[in-house]
PANU-293355 format. One record per atom (N, C-alpha, C): chain; x, y, z; residue in one letter; atom name; residue number from 1. Coordinates in steps of 0.02 Angstrom, whole numbers, plus 50000, padded with zeros to 5 digits. Layout:
<recs>
A; X; Y; Z; A; CA; NUM
...
</recs>
This chain:
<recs>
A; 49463; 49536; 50221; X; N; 1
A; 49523; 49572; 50241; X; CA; 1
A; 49582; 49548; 50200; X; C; 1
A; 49612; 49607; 50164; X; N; 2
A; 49695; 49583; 50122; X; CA; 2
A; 49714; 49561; 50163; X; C; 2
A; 49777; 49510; 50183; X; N; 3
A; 49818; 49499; 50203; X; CA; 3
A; 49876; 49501; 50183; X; C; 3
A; 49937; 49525; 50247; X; N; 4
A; 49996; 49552; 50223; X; CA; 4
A; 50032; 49490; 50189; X; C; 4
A; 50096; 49503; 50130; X; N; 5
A; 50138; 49463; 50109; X; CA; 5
A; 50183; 49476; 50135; X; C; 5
A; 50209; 49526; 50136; X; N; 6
A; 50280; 49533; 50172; X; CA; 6
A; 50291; 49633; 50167; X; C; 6
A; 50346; 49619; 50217; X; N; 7
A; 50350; 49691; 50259; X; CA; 7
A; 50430; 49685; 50250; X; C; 7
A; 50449; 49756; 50213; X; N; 8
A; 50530; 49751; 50200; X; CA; 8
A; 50553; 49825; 50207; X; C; 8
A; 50575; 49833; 50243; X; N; 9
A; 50598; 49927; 50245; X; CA; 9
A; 50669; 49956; 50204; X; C; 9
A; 50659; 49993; 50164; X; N; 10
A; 50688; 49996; 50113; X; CA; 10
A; 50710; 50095; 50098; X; C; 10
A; 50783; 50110; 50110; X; N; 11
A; 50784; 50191; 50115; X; CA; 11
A; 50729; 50221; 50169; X; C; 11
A; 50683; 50249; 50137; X; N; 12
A; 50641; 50292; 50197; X; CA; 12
A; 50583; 50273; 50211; X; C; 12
A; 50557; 50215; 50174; X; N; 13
A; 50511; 50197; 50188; X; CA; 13
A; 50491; 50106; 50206; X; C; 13
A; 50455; 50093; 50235; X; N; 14
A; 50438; 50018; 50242; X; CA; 14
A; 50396; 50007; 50208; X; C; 14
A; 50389; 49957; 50166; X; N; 15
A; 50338; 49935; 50107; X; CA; 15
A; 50305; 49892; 50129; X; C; 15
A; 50232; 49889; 50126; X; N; 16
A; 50206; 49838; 50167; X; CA; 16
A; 50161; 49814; 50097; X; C; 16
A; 50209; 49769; 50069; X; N; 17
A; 50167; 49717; 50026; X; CA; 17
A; 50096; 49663; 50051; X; C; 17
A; 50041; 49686; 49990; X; N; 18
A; 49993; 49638; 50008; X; CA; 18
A; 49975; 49603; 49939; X; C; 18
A; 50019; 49603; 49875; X; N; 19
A; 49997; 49587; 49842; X; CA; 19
A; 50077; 49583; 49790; X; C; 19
A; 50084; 49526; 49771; X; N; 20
A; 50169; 49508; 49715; X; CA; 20
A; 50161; 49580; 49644; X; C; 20
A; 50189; 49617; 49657; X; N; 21
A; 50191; 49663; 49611; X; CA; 21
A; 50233; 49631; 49551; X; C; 21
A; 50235; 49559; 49538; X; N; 22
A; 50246; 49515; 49477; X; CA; 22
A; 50165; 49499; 49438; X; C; 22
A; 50135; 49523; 49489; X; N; 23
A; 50065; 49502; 49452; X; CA; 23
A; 50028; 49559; 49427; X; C; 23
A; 50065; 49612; 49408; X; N; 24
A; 50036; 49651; 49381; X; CA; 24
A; 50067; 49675; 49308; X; C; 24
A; 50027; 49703; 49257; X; N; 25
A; 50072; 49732; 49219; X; CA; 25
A; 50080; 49813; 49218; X; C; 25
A; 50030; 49848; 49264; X; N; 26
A; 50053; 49917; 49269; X; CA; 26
A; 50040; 49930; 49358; X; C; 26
A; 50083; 49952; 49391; X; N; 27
A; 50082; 50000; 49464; X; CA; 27
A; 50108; 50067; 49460; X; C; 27
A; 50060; 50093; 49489; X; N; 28
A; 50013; 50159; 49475; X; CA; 28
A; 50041; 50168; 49564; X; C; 28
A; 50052; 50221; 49583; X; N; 29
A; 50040; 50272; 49655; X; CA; 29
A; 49987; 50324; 49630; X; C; 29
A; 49917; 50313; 49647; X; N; 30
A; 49876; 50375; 49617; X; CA; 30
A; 49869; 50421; 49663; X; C; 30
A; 49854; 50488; 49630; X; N; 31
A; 49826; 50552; 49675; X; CA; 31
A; 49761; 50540; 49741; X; C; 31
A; 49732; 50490; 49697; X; N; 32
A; 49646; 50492; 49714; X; CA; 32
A; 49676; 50430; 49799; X; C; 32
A; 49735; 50426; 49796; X; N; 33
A; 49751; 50397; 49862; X; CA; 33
A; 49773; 50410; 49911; X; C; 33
A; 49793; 50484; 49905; X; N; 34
A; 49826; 50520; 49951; X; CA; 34
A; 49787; 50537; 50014; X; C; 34
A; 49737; 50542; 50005; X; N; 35
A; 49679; 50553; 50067; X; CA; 35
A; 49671; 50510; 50101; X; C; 35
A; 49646; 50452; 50081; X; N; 36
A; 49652; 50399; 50146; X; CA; 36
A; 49729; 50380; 50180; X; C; 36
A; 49780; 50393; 50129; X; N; 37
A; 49831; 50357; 50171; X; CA; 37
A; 49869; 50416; 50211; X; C; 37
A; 49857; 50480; 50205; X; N; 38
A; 49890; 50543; 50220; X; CA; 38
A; 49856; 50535; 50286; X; C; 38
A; 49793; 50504; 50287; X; N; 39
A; 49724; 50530; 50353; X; CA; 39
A; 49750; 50484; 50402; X; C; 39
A; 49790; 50420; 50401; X; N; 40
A; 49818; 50360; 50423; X; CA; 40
A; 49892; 50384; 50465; X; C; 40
A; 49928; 50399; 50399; X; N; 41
A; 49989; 50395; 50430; X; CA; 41
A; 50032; 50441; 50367; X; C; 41
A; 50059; 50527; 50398; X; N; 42
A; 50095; 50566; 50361; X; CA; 42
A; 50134; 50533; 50315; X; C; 42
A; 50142; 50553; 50264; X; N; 43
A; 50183; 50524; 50206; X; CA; 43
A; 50191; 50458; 50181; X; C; 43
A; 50108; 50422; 50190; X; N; 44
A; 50101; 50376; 50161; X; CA; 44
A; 50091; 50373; 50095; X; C; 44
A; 50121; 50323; 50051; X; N; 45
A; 50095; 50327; 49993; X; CA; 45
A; 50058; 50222; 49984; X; C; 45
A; 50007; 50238; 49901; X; N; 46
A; 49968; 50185; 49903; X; CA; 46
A; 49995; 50180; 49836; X; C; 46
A; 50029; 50092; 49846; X; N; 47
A; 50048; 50064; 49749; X; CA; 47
A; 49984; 50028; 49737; X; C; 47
A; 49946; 50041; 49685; X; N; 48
A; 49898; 49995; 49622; X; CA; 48
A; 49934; 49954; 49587; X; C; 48
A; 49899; 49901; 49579; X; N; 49
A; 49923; 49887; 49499; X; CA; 49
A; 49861; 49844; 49472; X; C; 49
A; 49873; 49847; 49420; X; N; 50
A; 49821; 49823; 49368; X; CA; 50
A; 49830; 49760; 49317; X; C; 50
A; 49796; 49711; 49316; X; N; 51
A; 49836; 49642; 49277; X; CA; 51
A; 49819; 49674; 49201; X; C; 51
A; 49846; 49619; 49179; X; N; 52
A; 49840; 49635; 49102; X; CA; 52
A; 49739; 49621; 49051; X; C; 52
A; 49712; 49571; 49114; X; N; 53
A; 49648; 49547; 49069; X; CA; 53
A; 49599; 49587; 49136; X; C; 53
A; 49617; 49644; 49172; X; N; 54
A; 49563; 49659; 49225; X; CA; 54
A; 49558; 49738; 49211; X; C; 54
A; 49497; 49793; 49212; X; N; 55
A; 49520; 49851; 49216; X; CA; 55
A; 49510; 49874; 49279; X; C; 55
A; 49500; 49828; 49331; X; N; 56
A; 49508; 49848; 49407; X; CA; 56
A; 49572; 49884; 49429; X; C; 56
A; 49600; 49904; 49457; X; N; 57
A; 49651; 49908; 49502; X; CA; 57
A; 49654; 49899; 49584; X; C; 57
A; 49694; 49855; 49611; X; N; 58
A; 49703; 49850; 49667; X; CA; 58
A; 49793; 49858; 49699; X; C; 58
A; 49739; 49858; 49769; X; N; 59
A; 49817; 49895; 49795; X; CA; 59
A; 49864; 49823; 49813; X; C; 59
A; 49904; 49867; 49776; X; N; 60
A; 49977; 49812; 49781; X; CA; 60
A; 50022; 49821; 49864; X; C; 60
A; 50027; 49864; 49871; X; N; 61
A; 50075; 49911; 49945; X; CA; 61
A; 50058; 49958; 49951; X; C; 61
A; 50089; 49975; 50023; X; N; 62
A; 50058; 50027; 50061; X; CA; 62
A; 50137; 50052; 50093; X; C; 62
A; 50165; 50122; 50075; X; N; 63
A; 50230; 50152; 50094; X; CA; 63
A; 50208; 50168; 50165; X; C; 63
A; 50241; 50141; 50222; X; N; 64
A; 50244; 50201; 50266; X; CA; 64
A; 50318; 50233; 50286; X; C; 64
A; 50314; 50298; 50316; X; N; 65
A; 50394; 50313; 50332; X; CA; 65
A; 50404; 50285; 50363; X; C; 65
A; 50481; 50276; 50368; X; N; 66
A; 50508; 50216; 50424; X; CA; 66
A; 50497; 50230; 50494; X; C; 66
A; 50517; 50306; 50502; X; N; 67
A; 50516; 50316; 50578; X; CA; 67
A; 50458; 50288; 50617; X; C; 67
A; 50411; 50265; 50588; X; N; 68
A; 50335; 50225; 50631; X; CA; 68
A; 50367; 50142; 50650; X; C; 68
A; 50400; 50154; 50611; X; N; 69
A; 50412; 50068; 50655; X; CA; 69
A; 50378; 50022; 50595; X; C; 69
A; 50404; 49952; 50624; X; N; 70
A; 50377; 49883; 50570; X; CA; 70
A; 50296; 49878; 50590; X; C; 70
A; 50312; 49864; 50656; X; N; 71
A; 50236; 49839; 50674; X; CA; 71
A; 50193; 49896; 50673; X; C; 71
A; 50184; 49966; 50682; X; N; 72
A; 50155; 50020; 50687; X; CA; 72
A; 50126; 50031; 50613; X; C; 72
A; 50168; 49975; 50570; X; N; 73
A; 50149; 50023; 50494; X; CA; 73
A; 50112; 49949; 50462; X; C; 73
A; 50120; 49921; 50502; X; N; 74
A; 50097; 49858; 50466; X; CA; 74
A; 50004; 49877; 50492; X; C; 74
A; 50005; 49896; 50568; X; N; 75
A; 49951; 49913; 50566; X; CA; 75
A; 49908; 49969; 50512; X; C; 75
A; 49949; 50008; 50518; X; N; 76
A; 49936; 50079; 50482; X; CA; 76
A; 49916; 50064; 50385; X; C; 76
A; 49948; 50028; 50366; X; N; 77
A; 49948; 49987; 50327; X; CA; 77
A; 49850; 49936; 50297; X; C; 77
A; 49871; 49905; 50349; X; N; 78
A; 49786; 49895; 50357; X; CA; 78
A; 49735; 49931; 50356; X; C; 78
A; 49741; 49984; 50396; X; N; 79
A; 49685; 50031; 50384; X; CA; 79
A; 49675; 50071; 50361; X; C; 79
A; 49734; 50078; 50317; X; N; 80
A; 49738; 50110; 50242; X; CA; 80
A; 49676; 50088; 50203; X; C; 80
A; 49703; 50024; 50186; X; N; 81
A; 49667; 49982; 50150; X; CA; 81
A; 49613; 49972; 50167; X; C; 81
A; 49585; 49953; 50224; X; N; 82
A; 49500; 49954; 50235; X; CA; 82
A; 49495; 50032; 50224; X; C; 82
A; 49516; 50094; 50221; X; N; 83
A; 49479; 50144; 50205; X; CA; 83
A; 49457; 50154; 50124; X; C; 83
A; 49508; 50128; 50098; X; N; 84
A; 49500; 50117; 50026; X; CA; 84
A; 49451; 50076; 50018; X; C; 84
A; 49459; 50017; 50014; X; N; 85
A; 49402; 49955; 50007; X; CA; 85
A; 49339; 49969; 50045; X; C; 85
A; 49321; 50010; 50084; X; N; 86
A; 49260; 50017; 50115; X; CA; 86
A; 49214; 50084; 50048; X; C; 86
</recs>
């Protein structure tokens, strides 16, 4: 299981960091992510990023809209991510 880094709400959305987007050299929001996080929680979006020596990508954050709340998205958040990773 990722575990969260930190949770910061920011304009319209709360960012629920699970990963220092200093450690990447490219973050990506892809298409191919819209389905699991749309199926979770409306107008979620999913940040990638990719290091410089890996051609993996993993998820960096998870947007949710603010109106869900901190703790609601932190969950929502999570099971973003296990839908992805599964």
């Amino acid at each position: 299981m990722t575990e969260i880094q930190s949770v910061e709400t920011e304009d319209e959305y709360i960012h629920v960091r699970f990963r220092d987007p200093d450690n990447y050299e490219t973050i990506r929001t892809p298409d191919w992510a819209n389905e699991p996080a749309e199926s979770v929680s409306e107008g979620a979006e999913v940040r990638t990023g990719q290091t410089e020596d890996n051609d993996d990508w993993e998820v960096q954050s998870v947007l949710i809209k603010k109106n869900v709340g901190e703790e609601k998205a932190k969950e929502q958040a999570k099971e973003i991510v296990d839908k992805i990773q599964s």
